[in-house]
KEKE-3310 file (N, C-alpha, C; in steps of 0.2 Angstrom, whole numbers, plus 5000, padded with zeros to 4 digits):
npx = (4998:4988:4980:4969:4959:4949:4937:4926:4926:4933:4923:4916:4923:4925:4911:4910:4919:4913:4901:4907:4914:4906:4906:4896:4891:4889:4876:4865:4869:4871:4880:4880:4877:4888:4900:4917:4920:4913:4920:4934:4930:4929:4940:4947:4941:4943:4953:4969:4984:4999:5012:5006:5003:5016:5023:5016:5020:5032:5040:5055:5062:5066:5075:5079:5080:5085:5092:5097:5110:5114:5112:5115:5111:5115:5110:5098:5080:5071:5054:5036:5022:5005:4990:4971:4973:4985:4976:4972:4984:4999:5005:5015:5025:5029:5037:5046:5054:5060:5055:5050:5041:5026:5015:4998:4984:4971:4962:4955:4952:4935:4926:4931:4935:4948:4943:4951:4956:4955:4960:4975:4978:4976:4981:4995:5000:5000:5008:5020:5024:5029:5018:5007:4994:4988:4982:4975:4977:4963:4964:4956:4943:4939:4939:4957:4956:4942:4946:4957:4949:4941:4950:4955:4942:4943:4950:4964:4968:4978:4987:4997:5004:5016:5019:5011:5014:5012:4998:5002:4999:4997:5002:5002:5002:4986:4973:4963:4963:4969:4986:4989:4977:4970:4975:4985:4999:5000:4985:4986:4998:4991:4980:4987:4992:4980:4976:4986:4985:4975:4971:4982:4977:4967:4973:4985:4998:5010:5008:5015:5023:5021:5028:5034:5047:5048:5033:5031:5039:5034:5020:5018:5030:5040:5044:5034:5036:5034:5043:5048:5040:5035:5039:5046:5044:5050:5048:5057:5061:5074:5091:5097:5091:5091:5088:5080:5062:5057:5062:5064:5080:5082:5079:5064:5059:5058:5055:5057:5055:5043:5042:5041:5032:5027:5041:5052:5062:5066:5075:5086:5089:5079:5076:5075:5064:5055:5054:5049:5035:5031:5032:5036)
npy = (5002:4996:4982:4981:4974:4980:4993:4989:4976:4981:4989:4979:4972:4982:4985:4971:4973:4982:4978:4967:4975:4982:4993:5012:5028:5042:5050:5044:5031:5012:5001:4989:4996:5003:5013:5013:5028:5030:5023:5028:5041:5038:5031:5043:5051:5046:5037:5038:5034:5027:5036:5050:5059:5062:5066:5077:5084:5083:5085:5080:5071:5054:5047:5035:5023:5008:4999:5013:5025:5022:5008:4992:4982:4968:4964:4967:4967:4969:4980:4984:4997:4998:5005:5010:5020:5014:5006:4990:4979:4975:4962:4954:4963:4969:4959:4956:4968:4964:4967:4958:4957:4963:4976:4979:4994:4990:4997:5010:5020:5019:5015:5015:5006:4995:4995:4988:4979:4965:4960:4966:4959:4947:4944:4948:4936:4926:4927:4926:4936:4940:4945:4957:4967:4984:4997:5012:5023:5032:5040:5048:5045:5034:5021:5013:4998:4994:5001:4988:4980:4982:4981:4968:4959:4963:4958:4959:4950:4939:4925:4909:4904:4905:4914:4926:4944:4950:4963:4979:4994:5013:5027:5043:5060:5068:5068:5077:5087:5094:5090:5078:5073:5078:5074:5069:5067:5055:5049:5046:5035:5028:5024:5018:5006:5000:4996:4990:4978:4972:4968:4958:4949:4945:4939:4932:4940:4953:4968:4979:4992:5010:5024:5042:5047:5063:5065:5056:5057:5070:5066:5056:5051:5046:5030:5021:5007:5000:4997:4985:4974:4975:4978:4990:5001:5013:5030:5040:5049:5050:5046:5041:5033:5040:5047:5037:5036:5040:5026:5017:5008:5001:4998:4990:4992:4999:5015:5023:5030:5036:5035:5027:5022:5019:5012:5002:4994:4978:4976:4966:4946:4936:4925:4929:4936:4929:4921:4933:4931:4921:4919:4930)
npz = (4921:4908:4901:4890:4878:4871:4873:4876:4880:4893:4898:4903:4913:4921:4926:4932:4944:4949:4956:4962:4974:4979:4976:4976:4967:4964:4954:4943:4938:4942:4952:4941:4931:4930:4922:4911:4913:4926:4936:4934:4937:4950:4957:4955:4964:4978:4980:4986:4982:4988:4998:4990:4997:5004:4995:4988:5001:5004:4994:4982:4970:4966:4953:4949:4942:4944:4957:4971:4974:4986:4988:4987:4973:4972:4986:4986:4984:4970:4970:4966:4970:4969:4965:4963:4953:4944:4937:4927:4927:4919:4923:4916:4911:4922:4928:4920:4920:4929:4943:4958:4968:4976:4982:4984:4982:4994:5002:5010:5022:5030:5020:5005:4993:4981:4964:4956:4961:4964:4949:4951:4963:4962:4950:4950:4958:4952:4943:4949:4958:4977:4986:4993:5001:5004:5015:5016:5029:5038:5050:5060:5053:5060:5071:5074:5076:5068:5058:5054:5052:5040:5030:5032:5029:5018:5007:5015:5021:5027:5021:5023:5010:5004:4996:5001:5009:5024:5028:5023:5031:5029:5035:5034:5028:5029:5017:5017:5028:5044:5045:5055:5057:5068:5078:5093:5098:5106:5107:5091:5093:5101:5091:5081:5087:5091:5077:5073:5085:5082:5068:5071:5078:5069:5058:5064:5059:5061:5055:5040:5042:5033:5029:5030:5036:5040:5044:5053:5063:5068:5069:5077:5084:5097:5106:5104:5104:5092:5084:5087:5082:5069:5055:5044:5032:5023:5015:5005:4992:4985:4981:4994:5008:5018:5037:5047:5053:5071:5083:5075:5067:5058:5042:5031:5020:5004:4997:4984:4971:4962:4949:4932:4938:4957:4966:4972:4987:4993:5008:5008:5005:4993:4998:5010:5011:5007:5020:5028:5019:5025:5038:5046)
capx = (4998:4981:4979:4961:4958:4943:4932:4917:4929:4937:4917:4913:4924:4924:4907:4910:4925:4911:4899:4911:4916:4900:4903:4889:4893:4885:4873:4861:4874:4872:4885:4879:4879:4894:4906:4926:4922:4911:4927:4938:4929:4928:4946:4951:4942:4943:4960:4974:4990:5005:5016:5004:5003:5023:5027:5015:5021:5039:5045:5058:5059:5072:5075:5083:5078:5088:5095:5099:5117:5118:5109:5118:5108:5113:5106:5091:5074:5063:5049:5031:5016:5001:4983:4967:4975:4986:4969:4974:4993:5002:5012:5020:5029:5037:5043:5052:5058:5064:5052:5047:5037:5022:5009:4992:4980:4964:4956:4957:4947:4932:4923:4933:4940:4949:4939:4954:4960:4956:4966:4980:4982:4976:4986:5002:5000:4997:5013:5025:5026:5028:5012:5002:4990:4988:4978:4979:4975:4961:4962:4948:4935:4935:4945:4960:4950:4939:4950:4959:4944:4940:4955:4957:4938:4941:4957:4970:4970:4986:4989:5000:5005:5024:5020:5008:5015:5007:4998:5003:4998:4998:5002:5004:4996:4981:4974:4956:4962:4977:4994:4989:4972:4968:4975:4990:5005:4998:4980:4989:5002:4985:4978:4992:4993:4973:4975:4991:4983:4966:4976:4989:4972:4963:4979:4989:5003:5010:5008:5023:5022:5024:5029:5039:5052:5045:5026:5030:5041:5029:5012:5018:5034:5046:5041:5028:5038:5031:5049:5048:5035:5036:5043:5046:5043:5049:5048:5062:5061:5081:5096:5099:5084:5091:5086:5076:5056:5057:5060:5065:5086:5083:5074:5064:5057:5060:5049:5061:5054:5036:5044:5035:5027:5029:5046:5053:5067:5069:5081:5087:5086:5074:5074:5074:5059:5050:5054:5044:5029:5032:5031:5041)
capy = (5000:4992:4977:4978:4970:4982:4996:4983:4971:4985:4991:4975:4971:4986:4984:4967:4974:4987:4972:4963:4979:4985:5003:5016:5033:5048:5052:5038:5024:5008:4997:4986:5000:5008:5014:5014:5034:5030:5016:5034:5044:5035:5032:5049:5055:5044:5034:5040:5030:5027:5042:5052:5064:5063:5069:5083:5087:5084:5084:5076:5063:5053:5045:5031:5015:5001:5001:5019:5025:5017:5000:4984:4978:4960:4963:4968:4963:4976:4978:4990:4994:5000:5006:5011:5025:5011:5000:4982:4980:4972:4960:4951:4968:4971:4953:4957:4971:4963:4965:4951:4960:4970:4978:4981:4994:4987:4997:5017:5023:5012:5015:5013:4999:4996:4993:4985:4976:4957:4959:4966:4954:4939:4944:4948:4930:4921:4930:4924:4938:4940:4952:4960:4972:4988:5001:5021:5026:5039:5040:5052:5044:5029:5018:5010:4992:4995:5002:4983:4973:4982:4980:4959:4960:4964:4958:4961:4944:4933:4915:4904:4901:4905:4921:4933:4947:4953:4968:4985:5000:5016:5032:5046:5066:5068:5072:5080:5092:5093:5084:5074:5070:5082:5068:5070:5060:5049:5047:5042:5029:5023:5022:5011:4999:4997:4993:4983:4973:4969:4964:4952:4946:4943:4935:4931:4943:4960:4972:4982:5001:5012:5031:5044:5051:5070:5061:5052:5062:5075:5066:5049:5051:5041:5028:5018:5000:4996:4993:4976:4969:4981:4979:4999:5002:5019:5033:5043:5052:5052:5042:5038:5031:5045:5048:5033:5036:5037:5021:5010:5008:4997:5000:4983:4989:5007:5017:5028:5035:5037:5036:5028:5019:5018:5008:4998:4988:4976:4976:4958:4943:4935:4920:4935:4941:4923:4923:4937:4930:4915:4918:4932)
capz = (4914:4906:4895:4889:4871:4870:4877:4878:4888:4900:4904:4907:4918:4929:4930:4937:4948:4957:4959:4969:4979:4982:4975:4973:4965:4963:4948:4940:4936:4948:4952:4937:4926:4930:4914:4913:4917:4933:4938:4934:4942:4958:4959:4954:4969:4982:4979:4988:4984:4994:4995:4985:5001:5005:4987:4990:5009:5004:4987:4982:4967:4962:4944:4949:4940:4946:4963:4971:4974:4991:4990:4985:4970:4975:4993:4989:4979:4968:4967:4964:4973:4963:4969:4960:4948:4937:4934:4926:4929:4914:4927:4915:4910:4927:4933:4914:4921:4936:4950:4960:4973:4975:4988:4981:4988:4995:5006:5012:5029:5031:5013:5001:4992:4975:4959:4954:4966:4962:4944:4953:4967:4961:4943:4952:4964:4948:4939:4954:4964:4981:4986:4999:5001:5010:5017:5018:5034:5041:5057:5061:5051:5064:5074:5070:5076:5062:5050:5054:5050:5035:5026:5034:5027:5010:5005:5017:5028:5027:5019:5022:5003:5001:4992:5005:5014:5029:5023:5026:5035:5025:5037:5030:5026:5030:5012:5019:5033:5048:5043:5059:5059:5073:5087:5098:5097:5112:5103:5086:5095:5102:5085:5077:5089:5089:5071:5075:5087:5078:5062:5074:5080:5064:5053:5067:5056:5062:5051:5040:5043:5030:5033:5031:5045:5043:5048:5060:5069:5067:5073:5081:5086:5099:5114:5103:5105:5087:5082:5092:5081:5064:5049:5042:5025:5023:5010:5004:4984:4984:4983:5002:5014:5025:5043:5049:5057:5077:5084:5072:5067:5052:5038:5028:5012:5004:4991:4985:4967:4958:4940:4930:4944:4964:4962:4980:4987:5000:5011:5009:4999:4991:5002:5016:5009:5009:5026:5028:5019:5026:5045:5049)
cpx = (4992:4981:4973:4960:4953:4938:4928:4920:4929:4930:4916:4915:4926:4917:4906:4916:4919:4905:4902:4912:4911:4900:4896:4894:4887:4883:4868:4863:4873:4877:4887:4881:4887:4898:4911:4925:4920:4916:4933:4938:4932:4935:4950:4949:4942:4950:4965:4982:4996:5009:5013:5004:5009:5025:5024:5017:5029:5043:5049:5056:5065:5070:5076:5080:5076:5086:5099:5105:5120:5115:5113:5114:5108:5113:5100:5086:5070:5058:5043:5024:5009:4992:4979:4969:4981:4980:4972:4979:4995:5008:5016:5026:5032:5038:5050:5057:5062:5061:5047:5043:5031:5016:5003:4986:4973:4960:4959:4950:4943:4926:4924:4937:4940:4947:4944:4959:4961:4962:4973:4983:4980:4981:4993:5005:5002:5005:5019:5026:5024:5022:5010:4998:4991:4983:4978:4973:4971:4960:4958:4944:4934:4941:4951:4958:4946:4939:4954:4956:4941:4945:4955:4949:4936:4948:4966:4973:4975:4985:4995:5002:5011:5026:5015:5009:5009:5006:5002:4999:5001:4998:5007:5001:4990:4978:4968:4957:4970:4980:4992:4983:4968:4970:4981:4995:5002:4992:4984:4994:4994:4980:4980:4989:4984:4975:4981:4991:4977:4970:4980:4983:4967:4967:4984:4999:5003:5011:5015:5018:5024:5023:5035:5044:5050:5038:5027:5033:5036:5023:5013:5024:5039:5042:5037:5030:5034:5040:5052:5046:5034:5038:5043:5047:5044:5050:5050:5061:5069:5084:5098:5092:5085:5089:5079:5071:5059:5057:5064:5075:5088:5077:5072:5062:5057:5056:5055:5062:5045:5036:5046:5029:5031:5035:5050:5058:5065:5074:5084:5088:5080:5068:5071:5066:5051:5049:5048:5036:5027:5026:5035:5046)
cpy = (4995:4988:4975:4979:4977:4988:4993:4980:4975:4986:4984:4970:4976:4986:4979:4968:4977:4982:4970:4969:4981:4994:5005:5024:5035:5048:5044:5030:5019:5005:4993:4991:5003:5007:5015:5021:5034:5028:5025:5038:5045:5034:5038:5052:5051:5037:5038:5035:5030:5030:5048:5060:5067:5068:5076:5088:5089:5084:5078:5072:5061:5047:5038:5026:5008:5006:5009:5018:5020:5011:4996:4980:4970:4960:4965:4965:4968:4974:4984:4991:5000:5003:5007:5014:5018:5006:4993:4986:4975:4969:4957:4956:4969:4968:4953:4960:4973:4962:4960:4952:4965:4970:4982:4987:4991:4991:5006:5018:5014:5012:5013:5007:4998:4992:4986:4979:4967:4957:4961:4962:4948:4936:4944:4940:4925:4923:4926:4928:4938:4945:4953:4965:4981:4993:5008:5022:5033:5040:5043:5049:5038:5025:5014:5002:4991:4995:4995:4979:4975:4980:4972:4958:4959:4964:4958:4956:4940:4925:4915:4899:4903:4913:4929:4936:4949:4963:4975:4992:5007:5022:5036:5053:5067:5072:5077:5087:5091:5091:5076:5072:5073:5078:5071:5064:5055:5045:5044:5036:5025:5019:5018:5007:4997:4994:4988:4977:4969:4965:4958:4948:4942:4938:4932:4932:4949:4964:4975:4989:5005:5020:5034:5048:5057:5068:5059:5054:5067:5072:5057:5050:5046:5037:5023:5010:4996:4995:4986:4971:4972:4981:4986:4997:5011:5026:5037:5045:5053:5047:5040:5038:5038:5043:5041:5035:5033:5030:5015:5013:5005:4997:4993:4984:5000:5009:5024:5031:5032:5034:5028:5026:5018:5009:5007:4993:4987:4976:4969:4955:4941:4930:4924:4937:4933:4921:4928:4935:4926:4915:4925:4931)
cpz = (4913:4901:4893:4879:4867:4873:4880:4885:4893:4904:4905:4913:4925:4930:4937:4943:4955:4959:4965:4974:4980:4982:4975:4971:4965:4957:4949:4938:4942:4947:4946:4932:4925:4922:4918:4915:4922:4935:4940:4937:4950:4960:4959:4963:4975:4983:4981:4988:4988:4991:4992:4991:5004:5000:4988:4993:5007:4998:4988:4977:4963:4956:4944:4948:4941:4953:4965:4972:4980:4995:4984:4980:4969:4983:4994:4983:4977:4968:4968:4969:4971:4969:4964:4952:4942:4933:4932:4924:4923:4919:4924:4914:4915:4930:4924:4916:4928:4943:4951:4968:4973:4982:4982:4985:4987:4997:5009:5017:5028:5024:5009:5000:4984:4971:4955:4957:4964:4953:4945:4958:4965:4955:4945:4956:4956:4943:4942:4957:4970:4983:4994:5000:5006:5011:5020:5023:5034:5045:5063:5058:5058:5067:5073:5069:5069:5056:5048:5051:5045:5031:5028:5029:5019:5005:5007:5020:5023:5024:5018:5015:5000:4998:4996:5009:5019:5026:5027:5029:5033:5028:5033:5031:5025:5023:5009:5025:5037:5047:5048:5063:5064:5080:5088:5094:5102:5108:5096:5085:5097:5096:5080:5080:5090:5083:5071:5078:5085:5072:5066:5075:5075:5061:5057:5062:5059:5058:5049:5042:5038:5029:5029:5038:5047:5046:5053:5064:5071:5071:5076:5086:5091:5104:5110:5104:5097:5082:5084:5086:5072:5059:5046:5034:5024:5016:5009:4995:4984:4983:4988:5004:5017:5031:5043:5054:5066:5080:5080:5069:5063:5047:5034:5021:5012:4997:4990:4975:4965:4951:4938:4935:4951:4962:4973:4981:4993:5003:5015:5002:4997:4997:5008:5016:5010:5016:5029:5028:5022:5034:5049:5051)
residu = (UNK:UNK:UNK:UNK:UNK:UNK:UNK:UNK:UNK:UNK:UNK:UNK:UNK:UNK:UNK:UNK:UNK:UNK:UNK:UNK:UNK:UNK:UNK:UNK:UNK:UNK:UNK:UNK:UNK:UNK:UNK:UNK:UNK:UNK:UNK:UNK:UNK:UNK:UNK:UNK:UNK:UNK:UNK:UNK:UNK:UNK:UNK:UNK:UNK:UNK:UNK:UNK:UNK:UNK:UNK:UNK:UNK:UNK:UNK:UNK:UNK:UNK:UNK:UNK:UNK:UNK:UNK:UNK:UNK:UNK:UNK:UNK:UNK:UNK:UNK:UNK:UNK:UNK:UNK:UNK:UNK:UNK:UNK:UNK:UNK:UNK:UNK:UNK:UNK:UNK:UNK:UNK:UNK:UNK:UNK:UNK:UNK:UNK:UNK:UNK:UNK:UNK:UNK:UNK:UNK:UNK:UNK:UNK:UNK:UNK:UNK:UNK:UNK:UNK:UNK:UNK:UNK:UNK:UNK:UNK:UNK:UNK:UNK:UNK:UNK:UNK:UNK:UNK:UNK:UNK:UNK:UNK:UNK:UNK:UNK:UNK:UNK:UNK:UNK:UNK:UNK:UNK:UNK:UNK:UNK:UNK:UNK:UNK:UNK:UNK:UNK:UNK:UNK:UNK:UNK:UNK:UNK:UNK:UNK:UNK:UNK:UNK:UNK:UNK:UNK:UNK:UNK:UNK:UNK:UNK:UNK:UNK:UNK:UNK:UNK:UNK:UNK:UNK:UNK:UNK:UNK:UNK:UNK:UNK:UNK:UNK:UNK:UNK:UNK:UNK:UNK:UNK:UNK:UNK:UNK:UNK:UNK:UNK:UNK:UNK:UNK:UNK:UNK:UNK:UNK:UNK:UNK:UNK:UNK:UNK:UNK:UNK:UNK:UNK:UNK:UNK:UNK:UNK:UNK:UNK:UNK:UNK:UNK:UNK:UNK:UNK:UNK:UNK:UNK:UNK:UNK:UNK:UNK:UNK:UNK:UNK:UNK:UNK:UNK:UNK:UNK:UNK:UNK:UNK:UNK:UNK:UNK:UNK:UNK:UNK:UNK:UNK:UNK:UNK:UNK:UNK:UNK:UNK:UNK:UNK:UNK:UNK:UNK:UNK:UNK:UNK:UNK:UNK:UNK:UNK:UNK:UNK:UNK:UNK:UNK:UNK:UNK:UNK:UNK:UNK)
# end
């Protein structure tokens, strides 16, 4: 949702958006020049938000509002998580509407990074919600090391300020080529935990993981011991989480409709959730 006063304003602040991010686009427009259609462009095609590959791969999409049928609306906490395609987020509108969480995307393979990014995370921080970033994994363009220190880089690293989750990790459908990147289950458990250990190394935070259960059985699978250390974000379009990803026996945050916007519970309280930011 967008709250820009103006045409003039909106261009002039995604200009300065792709300043700060150091876009370049195709055609004649620099950084400095860019217009609100260059900003569109770039996000139409190089933006892939969380889920955007599940919902293709797996259907499924539930309607549901509030809390689904079989989550305890006083045990847990809503909340949203947005990427380049909503542009500036109207936060006051969705702590209105209850939610007091958000993951923001930052960063996709080792190129991309969201035009929008600073109005959404610094505007959601500034709102009172809990926040955090994340990053959609490619794991064929480069290492998951790399893909760590870009995302820590440019948005993704940890503080210590009551409200910063540790960000998340965005595995999912490959939205360029083989469901599974062209790796093995062996090669792609190696490929977490690279990016699992780099990020614990940078932010001294473990990252969440967020998946769905046909993916990751599919091209991860069992044995990785990332349930130790792992908070699971998982993604379910229905009324029940269902079937829990390889590994893990408890679920921490759940993505479980698109409508109108990617809509999320935690699995806890709020305190539980501060905890989280906090220190694990």
């Amino acid at each position: 949702m967008r709250t820009i006063s103006s045409r003039r304003l909106r261009a002039a602040a995604v200009a300065a958006a792709c300043v700060a991010s150091a876009l370049t686009f195709s055609g004649p427009a620099t950084a400095a020049e860019a217009t609100p259609s260059d900003i569109d462009r770039y996000v139409a095609e190089y933006d892939h938000p969380m889920g955007s590959q599940i919902r293709k791969h797996e259907g499924g999409q539930s309607t549901a509002q509030a809390a689904p049928s079989d989550v305890s609306a006083a045990a847990t906490v809503a909340g949203i998580d947005v990427s380049g395609h909503q542009g500036n987020v109207d936060w006051n509108y969705w702590w209105n509407q209850g939610k007091r969480f958000a993951y923001v995307k930052a960063t996709e393979g080792t190129g991309y990074k969201n035009p929008y990014f600073a109005q959404q995370y610094v505007g959601s921080f500034n709102k009172g919600f809990i926040r955090g970033a994340y990053h959609f994994a490619l794991p064929d363009r480069s290492s998951g090391k790399a893909q760590a220190n870009f995302l820590a880089d440019n948005g993704g690293a940890w503080s210590a300020d009551n409200q910063t989750l540790p960000a998340a990790l965005d595995m999912e459908y490959n939205p360029y080529g083989p469901t599974c990147y062209g790796l093995t289950k062996s090669q792609m458990q190696a490929w977490i935990k690279d990016f699992h250990d780099t990020y614990h190394a940078r932010t001294g935070r473990w990252p969440v993981i967020y998946t769905s259960t046909s993916w990751w059985n599919q091209c991860v699978g069992s044995g990785h011991g990332l349930q130790n250390t792992v908070p699971l974000w998982v993604a379910r379009y229905n009324d029940s989480v269902g079937t829990l990803p390889s590994g893990w026996s408890v679920w921490s945050f759940w993505q479980y409709t698109s409508s109108p916007i990617d809509q999320n519970r935690w699995n806890g309280s709020i305190e539980r959730l501060r905890v989280l930011a906090n220190n694990g």
